[in-house]
TIRO-2110 file (N, C-alpha, C; in Angstrom, 1 decimal):
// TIRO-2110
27.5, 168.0, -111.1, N, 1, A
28.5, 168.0, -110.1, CA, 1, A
29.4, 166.8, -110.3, C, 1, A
30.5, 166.9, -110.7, N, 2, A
31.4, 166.0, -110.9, CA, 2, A
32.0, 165.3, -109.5, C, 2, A
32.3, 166.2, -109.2, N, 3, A
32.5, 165.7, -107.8, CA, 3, A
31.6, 164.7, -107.1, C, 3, A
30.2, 164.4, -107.2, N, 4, A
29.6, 163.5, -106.8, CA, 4, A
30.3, 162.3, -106.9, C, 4, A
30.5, 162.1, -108.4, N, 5, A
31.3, 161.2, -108.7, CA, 5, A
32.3, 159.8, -107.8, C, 5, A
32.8, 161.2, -107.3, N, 6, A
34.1, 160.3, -105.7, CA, 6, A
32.7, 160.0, -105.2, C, 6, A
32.0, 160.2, -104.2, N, 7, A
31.0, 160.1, -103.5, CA, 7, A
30.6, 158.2, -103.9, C, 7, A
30.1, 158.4, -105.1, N, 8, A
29.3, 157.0, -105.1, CA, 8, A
30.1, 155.7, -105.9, C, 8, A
31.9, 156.3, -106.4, N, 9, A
32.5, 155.3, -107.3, CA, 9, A
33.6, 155.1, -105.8, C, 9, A
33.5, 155.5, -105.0, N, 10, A
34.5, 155.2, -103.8, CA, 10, A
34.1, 153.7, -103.6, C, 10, A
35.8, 153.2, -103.3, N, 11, A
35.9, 151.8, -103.0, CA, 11, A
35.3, 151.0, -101.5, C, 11, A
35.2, 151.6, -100.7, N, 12, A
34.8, 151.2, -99.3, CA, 12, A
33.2, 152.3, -98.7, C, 12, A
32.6, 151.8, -97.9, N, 13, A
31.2, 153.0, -97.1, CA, 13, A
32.8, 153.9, -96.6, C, 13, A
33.5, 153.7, -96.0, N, 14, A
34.4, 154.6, -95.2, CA, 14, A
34.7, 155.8, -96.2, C, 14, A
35.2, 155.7, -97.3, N, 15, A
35.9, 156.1, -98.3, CA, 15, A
34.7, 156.9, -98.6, C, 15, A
33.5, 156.6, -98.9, N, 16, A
32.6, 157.5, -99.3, CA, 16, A
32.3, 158.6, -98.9, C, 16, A
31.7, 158.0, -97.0, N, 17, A
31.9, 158.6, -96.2, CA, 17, A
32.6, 160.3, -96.4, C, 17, A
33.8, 160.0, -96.2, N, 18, A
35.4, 160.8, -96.4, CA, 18, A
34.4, 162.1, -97.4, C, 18, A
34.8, 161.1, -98.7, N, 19, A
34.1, 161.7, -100.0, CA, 19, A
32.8, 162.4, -99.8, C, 19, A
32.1, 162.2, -99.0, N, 20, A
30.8, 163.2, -98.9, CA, 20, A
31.6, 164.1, -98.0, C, 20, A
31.9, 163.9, -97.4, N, 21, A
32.6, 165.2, -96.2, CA, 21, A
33.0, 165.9, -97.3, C, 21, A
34.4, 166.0, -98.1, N, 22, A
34.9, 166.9, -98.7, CA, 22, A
34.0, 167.4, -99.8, C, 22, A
33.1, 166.6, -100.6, N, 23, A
31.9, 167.0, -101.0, CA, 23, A
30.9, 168.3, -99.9, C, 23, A
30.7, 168.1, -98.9, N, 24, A
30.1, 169.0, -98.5, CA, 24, A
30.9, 170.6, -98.4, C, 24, A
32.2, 170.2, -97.8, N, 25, A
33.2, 171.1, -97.6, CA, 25, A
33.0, 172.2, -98.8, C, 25, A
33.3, 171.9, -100.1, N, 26, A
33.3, 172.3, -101.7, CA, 26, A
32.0, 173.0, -101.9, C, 26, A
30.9, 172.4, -101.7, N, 27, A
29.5, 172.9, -102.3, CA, 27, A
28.6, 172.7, -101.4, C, 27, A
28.7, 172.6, -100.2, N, 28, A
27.5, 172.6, -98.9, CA, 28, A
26.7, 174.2, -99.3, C, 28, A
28.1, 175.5, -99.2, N, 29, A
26.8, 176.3, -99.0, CA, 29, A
26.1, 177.2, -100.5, C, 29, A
27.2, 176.0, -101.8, N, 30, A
25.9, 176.4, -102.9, CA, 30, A
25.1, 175.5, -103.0, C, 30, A
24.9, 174.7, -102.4, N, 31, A
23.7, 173.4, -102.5, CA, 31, A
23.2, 172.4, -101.2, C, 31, A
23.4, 173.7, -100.7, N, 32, A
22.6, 173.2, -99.0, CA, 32, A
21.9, 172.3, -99.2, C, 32, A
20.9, 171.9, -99.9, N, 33, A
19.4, 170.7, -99.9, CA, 33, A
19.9, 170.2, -100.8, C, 33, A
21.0, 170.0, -101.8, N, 34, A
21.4, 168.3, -101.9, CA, 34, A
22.0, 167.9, -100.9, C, 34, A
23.0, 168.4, -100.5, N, 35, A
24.2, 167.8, -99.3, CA, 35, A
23.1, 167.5, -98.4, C, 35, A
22.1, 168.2, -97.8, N, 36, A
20.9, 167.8, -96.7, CA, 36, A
20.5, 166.9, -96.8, C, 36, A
20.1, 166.4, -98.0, N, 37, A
19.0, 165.5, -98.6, CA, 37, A
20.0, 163.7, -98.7, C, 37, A
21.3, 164.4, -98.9, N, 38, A
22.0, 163.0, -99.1, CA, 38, A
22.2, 162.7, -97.4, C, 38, A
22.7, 163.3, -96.5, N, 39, A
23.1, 163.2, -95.5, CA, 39, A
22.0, 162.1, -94.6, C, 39, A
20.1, 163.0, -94.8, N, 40, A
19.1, 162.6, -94.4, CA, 40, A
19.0, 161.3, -95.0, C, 40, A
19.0, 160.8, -96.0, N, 41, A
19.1, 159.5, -96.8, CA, 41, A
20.1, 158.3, -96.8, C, 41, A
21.2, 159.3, -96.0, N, 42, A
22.6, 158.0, -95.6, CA, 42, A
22.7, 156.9, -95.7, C, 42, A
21.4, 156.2, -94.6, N, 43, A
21.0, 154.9, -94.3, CA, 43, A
20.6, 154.5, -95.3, C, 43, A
19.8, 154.8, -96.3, N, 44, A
19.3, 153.8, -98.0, CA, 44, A
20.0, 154.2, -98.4, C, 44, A
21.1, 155.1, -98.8, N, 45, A
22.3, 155.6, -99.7, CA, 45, A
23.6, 154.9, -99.6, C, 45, A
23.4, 154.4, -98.5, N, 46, A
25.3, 153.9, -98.0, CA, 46, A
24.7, 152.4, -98.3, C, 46, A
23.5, 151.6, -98.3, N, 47, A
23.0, 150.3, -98.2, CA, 47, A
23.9, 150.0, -100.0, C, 47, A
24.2, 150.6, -101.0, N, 48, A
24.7, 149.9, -101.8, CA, 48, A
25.6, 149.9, -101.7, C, 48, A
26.5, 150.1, -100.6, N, 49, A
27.9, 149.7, -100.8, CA, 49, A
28.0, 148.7, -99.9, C, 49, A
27.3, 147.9, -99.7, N, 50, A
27.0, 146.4, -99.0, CA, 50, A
27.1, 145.4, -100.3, C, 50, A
27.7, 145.8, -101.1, N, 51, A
27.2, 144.9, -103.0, CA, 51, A
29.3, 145.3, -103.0, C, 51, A
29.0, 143.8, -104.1, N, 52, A
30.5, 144.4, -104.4, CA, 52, A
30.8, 145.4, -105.4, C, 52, A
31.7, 145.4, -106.2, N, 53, A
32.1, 146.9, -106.5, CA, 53, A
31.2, 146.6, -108.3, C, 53, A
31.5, 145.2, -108.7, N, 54, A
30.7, 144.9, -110.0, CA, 54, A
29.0, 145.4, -109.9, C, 54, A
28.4, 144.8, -108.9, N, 55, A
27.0, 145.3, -109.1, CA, 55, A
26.9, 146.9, -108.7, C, 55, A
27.9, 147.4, -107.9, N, 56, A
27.5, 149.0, -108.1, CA, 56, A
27.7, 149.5, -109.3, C, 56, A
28.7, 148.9, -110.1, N, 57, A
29.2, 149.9, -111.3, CA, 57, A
27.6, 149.7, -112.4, C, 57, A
27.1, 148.6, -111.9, N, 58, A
25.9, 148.3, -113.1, CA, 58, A
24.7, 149.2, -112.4, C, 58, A
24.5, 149.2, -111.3, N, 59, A
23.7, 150.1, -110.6, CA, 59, A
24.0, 151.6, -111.1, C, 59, A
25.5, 152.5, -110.9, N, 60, A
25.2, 153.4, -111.1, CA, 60, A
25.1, 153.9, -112.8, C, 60, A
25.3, 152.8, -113.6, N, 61, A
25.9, 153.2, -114.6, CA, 61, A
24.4, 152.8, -115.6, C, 61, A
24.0, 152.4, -115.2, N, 62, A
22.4, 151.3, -116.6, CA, 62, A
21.0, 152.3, -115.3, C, 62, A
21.3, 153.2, -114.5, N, 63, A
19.4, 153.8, -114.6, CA, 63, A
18.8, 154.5, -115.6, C, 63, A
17.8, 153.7, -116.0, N, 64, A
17.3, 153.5, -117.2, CA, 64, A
16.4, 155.4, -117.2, C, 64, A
15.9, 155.4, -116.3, N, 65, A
14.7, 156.6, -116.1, CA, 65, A
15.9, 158.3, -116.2, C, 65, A
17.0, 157.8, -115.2, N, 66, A
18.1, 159.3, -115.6, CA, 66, A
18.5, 159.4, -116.8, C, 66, A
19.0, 158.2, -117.8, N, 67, A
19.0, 158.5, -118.8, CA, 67, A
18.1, 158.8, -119.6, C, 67, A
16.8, 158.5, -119.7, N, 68, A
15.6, 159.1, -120.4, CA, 68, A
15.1, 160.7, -120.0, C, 68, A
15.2, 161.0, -119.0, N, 69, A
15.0, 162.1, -118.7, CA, 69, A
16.2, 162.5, -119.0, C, 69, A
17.4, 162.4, -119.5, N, 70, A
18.7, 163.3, -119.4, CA, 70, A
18.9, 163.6, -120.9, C, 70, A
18.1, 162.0, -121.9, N, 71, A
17.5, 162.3, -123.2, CA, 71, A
16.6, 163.5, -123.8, C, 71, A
15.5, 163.2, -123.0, N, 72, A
14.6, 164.4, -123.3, CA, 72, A
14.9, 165.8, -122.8, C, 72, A
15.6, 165.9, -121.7, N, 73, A
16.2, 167.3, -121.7, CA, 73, A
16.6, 168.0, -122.6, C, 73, A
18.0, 167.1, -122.9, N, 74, A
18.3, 167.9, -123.8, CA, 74, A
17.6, 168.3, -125.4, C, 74, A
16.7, 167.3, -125.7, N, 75, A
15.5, 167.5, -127.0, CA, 75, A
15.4, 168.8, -126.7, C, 75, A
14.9, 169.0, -125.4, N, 76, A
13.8, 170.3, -125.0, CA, 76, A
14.4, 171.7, -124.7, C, 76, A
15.5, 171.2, -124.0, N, 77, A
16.2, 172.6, -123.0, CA, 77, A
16.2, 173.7, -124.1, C, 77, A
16.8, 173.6, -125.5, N, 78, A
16.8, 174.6, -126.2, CA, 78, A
15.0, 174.9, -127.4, C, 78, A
14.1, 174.5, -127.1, N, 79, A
13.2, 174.6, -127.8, CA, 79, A
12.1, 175.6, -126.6, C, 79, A
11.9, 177.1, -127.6, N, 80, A
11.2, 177.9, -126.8, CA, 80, A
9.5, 177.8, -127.2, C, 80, A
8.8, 177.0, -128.3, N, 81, A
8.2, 176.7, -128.7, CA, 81, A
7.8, 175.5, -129.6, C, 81, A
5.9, 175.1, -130.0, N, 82, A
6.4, 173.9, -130.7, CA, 82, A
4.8, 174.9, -132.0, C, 82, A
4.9, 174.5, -132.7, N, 83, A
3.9, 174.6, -134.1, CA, 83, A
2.8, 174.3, -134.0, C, 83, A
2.5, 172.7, -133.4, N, 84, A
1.2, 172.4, -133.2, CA, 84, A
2.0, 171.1, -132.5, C, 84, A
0.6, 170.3, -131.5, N, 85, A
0.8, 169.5, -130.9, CA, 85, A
1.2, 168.6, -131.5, C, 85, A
1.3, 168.2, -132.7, N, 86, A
2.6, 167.1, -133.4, CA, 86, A
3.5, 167.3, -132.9, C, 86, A
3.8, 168.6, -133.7, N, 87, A
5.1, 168.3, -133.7, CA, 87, A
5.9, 168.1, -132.1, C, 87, A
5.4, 168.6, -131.0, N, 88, A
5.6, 168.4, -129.7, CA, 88, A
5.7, 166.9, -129.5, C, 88, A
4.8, 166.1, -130.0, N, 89, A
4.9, 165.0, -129.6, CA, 89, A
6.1, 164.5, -130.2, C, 89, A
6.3, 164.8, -131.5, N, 90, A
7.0, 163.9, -132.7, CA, 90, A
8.7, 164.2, -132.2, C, 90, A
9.2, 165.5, -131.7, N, 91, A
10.3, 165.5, -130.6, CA, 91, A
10.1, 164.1, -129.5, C, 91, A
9.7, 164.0, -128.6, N, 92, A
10.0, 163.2, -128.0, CA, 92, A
10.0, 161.9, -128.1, C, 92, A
9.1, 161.5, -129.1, N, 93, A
9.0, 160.3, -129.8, CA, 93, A
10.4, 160.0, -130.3, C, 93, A
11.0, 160.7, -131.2, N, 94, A
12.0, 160.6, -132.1, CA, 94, A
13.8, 160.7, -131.3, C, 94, A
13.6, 161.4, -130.0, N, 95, A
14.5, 161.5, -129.4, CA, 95, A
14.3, 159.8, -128.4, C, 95, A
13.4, 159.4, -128.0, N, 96, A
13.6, 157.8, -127.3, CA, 96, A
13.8, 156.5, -128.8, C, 96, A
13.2, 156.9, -129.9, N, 97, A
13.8, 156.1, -130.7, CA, 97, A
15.6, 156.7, -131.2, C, 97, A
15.8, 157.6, -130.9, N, 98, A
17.6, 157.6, -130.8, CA, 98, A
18.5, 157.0, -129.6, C, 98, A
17.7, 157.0, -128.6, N, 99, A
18.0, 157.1, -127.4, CA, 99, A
18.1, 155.3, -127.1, C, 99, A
16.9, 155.2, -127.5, N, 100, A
16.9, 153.5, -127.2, CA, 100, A
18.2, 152.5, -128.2, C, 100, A
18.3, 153.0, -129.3, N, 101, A
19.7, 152.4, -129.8, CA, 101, A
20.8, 152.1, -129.1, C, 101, A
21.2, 152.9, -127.8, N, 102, A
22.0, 153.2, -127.3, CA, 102, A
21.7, 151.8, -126.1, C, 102, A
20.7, 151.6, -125.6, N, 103, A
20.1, 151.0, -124.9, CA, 103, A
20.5, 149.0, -125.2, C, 103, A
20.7, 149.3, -126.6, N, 104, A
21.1, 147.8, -126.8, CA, 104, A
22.5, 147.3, -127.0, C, 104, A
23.2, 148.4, -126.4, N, 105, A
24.9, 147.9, -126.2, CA, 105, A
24.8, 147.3, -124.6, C, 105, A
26.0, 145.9, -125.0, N, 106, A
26.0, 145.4, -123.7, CA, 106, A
26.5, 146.4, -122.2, C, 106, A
26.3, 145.5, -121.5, N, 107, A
26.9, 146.4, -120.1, CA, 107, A
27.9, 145.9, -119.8, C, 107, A
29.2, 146.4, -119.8, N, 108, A
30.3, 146.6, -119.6, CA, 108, A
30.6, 145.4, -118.2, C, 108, A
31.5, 144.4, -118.8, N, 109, A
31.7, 143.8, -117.5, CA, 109, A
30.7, 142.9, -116.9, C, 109, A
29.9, 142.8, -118.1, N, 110, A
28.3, 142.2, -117.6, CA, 110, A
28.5, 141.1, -116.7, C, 110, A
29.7, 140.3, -117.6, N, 111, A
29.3, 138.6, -116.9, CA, 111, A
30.4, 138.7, -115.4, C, 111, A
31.1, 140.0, -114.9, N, 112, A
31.7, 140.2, -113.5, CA, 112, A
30.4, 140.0, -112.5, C, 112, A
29.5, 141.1, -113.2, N, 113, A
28.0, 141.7, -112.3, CA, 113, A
27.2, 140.5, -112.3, C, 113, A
27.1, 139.8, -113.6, N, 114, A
25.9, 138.6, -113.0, CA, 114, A
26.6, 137.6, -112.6, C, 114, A
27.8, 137.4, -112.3, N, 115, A
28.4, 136.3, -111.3, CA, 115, A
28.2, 136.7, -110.3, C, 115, A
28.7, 138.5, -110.0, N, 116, A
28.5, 138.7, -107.9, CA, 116, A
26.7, 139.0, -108.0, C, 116, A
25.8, 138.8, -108.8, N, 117, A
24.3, 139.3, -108.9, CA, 117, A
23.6, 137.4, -108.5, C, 117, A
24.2, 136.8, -109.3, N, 118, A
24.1, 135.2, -108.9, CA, 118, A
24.1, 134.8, -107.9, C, 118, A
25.5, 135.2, -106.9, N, 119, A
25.9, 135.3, -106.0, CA, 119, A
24.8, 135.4, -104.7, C, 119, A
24.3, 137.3, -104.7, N, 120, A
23.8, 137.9, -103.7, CA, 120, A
22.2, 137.7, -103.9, C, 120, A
21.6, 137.0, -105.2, N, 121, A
20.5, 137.1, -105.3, CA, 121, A
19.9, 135.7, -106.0, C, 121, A
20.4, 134.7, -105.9, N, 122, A
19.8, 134.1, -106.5, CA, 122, A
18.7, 133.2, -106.9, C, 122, A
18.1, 133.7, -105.6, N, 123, A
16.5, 132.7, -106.3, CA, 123, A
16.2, 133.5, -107.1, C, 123, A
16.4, 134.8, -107.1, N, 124, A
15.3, 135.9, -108.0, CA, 124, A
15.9, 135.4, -109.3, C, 124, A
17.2, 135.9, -109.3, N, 125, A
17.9, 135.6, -110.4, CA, 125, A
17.5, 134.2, -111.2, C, 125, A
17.3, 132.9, -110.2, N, 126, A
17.2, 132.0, -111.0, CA, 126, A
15.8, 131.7, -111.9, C, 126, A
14.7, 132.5, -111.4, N, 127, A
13.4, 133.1, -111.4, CA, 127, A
13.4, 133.2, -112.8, C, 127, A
14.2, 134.8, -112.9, N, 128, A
14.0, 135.7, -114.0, CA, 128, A
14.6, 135.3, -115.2, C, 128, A
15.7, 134.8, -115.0, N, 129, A
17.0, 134.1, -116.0, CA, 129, A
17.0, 133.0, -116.0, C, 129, A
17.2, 132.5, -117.6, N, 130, A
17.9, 130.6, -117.1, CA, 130, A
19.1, 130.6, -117.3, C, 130, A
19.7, 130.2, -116.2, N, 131, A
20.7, 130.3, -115.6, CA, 131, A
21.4, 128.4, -115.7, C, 131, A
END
């Protein structure tokens, strides 16, 4: 759903807001229990746009687990069988060693995100990083 998109790259909670409405408008009644499910979750859902616009873009853009699972999908989606349990394993082995390559390009705008991440968090930060 592209359209989610507006939903969570909107500049203001208000604007989102907006963007879920016409989101629902579009695909409420082919996807009743997402639109439900985000509506029911509002309150932890709308809490990142309390961050400024740098730590959302690193939020929505680096979850490490969607992209692994969006990895292995696609290994799998077209495989109706496997030979023996090798080779089953040796697929998803081989697809997170492609996958992780990917994993060591920087993050876009990094030093924006860890100046407002400095900012909103920084004992952790000073903790985890030397800073």
């Amino acid at each position: 759903m592209a359209d989610l998109k507006c939903v969570y790259k909107a500049a203001t909670r208000n604007a989102t807001e907006l963007a879920l409405d016409e989101l629902e408008a579009k695909w409420g009644k082919q996807y009743p229990v997402v639109i439900q499910s985000w509506r029911n979750k509002w309150e932890h859902l709308s809490a990142y746009f309390s961050y400024p616009e740098q730590i959302r873009r690193v939020i929505y853009t680096t979850n490490a687990v969607e992209a692994v699972h969006r990895q292995l999908r696609k290994l799998t989606k077209t495989k109706s069988g496997f030979a023996n349990e090798i080779s089953l394993l040796k697929l998803p082995y081989a697809g997170m060693l492609k996958a992780s390559e990917k994993w060591t390009h920087p993050v876009q705008n990094w030093n924006l995100a860890l100046s407002q991440l400095s900012i909103h968090f920084p004992a952790w930060l000073n903790k985890h990083l030397d800073l």
